[in-house]
N, C-alpha and C positions, 0 to 999 in steps of 0.2 A: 388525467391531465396530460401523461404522454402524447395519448390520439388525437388533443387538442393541440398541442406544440406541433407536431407531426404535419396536423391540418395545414394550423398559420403559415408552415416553413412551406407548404407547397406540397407536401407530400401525401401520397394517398394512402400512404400505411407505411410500417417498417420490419425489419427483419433482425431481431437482437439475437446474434450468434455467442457463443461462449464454449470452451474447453472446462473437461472437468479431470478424469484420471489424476485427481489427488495434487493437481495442481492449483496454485491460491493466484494467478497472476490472472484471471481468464474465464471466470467465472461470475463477474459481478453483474452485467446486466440481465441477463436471464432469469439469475437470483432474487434481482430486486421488483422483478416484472413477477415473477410467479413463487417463489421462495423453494425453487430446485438447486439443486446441484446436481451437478452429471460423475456417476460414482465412476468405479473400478481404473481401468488405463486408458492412455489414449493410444491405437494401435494405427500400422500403414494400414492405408486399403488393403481387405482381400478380396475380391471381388472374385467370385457373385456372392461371396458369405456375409462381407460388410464394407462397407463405408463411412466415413466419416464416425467411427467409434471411438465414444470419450465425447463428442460434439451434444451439444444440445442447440434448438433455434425457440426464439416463440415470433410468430406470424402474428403482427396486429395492425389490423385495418385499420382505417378511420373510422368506418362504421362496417361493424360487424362484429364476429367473435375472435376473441385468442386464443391460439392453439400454441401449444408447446409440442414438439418435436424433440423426441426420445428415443435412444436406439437399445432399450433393456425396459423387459414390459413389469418391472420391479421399483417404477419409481412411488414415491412415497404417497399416497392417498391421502394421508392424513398431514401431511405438508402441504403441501402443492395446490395452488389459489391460478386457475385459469378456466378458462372457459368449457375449453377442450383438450384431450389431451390423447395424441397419435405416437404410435412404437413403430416404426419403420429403423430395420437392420442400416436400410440405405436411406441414412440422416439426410441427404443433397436431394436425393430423390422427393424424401418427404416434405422436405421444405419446397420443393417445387410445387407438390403435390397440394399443401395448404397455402400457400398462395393462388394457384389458379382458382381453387374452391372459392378463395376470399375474395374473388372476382378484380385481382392484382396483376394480371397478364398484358403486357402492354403500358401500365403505368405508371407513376413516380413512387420508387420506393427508397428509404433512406434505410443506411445498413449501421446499425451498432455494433461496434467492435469488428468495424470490417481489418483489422490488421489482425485481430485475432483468426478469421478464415483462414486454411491455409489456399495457395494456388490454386489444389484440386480443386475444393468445395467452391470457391467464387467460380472458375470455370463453369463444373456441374449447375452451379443455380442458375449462372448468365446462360449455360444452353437450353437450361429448360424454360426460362422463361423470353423467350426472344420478343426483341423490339418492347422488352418492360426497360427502365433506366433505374441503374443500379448506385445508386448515390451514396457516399460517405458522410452519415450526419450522425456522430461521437456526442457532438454536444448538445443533442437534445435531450439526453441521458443525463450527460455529464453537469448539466444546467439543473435538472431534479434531484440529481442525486446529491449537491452542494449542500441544501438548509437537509437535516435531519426533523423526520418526525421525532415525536416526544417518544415514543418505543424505539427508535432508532439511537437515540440520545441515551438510552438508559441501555441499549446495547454499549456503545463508545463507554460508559462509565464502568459497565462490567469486564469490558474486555481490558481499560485503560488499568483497573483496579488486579486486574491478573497477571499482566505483564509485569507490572511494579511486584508482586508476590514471585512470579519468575529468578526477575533482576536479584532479588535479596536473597534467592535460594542459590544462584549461583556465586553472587559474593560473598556467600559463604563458605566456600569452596576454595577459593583463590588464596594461597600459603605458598612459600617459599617449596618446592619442590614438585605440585603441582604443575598441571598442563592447562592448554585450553579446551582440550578435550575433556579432563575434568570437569571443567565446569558448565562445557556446553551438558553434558551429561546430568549435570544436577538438574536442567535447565529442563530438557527432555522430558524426564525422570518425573517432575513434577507438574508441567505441562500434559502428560499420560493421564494422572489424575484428576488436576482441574479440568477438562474438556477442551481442553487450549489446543490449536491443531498448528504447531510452527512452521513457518516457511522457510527458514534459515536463521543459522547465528553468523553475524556477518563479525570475523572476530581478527584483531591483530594486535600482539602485546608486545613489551621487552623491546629489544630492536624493531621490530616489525610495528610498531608501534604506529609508525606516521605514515599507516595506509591504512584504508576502509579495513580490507581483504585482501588477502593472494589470490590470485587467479588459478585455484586448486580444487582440488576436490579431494575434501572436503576443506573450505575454505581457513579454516581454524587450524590451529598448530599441536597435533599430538604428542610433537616427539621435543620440544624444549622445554625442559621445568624450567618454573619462574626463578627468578632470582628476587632478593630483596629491592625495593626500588623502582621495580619495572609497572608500566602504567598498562593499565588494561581495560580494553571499550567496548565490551559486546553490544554490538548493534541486531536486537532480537525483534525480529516481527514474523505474524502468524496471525489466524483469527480463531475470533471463539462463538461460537454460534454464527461464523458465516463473519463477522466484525471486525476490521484488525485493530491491531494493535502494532505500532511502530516506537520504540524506545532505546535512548544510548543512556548509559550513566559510566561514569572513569571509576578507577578506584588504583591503588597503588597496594603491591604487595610488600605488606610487613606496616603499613598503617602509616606510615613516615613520611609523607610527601617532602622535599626538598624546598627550601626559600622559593627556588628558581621552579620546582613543579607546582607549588602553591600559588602562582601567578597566573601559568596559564588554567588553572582547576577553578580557582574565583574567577578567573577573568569569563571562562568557558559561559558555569550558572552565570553571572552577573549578563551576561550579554543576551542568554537566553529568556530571560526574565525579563528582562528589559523589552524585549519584543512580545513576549509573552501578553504585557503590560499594553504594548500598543494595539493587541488584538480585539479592538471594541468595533461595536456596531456602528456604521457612520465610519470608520477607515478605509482608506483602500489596502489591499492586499503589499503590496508597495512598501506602506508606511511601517509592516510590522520588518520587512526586512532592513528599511536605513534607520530603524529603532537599535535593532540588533548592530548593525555596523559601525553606527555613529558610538555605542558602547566600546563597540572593540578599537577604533579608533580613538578617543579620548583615553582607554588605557594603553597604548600605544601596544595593540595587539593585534591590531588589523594583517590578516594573513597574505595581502597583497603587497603588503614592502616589508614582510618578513620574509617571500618567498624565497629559497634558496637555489641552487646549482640540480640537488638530487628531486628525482618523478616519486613525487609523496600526497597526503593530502595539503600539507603546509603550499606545494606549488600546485595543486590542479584547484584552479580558483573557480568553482561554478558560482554564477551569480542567481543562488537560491538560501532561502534559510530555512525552508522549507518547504509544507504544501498540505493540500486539504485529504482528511484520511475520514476511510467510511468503510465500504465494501473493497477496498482497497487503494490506492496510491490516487489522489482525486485531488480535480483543483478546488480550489483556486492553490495555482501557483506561487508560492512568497519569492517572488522577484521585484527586482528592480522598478520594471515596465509596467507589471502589472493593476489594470485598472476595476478589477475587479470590488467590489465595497461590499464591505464584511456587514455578515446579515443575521439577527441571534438563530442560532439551530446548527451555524457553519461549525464542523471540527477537524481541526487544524496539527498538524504535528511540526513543530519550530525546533527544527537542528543546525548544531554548527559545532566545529571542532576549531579549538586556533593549538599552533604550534609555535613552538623556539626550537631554532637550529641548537642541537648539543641539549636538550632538555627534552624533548618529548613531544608528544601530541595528544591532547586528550578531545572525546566528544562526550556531547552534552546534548538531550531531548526531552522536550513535553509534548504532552498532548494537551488540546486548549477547547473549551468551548467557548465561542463567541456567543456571550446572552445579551440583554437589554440593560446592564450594569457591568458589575465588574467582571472580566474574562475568569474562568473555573478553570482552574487547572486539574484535571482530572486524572493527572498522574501523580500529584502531589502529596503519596502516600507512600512512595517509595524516595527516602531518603536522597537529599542531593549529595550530601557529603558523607564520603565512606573514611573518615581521617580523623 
């Protein structure tokens, strides 16, 4: 279906780039084209020893075969769905090398995940292949990879169903003297076992409550124990079998939420639910985000005339409530603008945090499938209310 997109758009072939060394951000079309991932690190050039290591490509015509490009002759045989498949040390090389074969030298090639290339490698491919046009087309990928296959969909339900078992192992955790290190730890811990591979716990409690994250490393807070009271949001995603999984839930330490933190905690669910709710087939992408606003706004919780003075999430207003989640971070976009029309197979993660100045911040997420009836919520196994 790609090589037919490819065709339409004018293209004679394209060249799906992606990064692997254990990173989750960088890896999805290659994945989704042949079912690799590219193991160990990703290292500078050393040249004449290596290049582009940690990179994979796969080389696909219009017509002709696909070749995946690998730079360790240990990738997985009993994985791996391509045509052909070449180990060259010098990944730029290689891909040079399976394109001229594909008979691609001199013509129109679309590149996926050309922001993932770094400088070197587009260099390297643009000299080896002179007088070919080297084209940015993201969204012929990005276009297929929106509706999920039914094996894909049962991925998103496994991975959505693990995250929520995560969630509930680290709030188990969370006690008046504990840290977030604690709990990222439970988080870990169990993640190890299920086969869950995390890409970060994006975490800020207590004071720090009304940011995503600190700009730290490691973004989480090891060194304040909770106090009673304080609100806590891990924002945990990672994939399971190559799938992610993106999820927030709040919870308050000591069980007690306050009048005044019991507002923004229903208000959080009720707003996410509410858009959840407009996630049907025949919507546009759009409609699930002023679903969402028009709730927080009728509870008079809309974070844009709550904004205050201090750089928090209450005042950095992106106009998202989400976005489409699969092999990673994928649209359709839940914006504003967006005119995208939700299609059953789409899976969706719909987040929002609202805050009160002097009260807190909490966030709130599901994961959604768009079917031909009522939207599934497939995270809806991990408790929205931890009080």
């Amino acid at each position: 279906m790609l090589r037919a997109d490819a065709e339409e758009a004018g293209f004679d072939g394209v060249i799906a780039w992606s990064m692997g060394g254990s990173t989750l951000d960088r890896f999805a079309n290659v994945f989704y084209l042949t079912n690799h991932y590219q193991p160990c690190c990703v290292l500078p050039d050393g040249v004449p020893l290596w290049t582009g290591f940690g990179h994979a490509a796969v080389v696909l015509p219009v017509d002709g075969e696909a070749v995946l490009v690998v730079d360790q002759p240990d990738w997985r045989t009993d994985f791996v769905e391509c045509d052909r498949v070449i180990v060259r040390r010098d990944v730029y090389a290689g891909v040079v090398e399976a394109a001229r074969d594909a008979g691609l030298l001199g013509k129109r090639i679309g590149l996926l995940d050309e922001e993932r290339m770094t400088v070197a490698a587009l260099r390297a491919v643009s000299a080896g292949l002179p007088s070919t046009t080297l084209e940015r087309a993201d969204e012929l990928a990005m276009r297929r990879r929106m509706v999920k296959s039914p094996a894909e969909i049962d991925m998103m339900r496994q991975s959505s169903r693990i995250s929520g078992e995560l969630m509930s192992a680290m709030f188990a955790e969370v006690a008046e003297g504990r840290t977030d290190g604690d709990v990222v730890a439970a988080g870990y811990a169990l993640a190890c076992r299920l086969g869950a591979q995390p890409y970060d716990f994006a975490m800020a409690s207590g004071p720090e409550d009304g940011h995503l994250w600190w700009p730290r490393l490691p973004s989480w807070n090891w060194q304040r124990p909770y106090e009673k009271g304080d609100i806590v949001h891990p924002d945990i995603y990672g994939v399971v079998d190559g799938y992610f999984y993106d999820f927030v839930r709040s919870i308050v330490v000591g069980g007690e939420p306050t009048p005044e933190q019991d507002e923004i905690l229903e208000g959080g669910i009720g707003c996410i639910h509410a858009a959840c709710d407009a996630a049907r087939a025949g919507n546009l992408a759009s409609d699930v985000y002023r679903a969402g606003r028009a709730y927080l706004r009728e509870h008079g919780l809309d974070h844009e005339e709550e904004a205050g003075d201090e750089v928090s999430l209450s005042t950095d207003v992106l106009e998202s409530i989400g976005h489409g989640i699969g092999l990673g971070w994928e649209l359709p976009w839940l914006t504003p603008t967006s005119d995208v029309v939700l299609e059953p197979g789409m899976t969706i993660a719909v987040e929002q945090h609202v805050s009160r100045p002097g009260v807190g911040t909490m966030r709130y997420e599901e994961t959604v499938l768009v079917t031909d009836g009522e939207p599934e919520i497939m995270t809806a196994s991990c408790p929205a209310r931890w009080w």
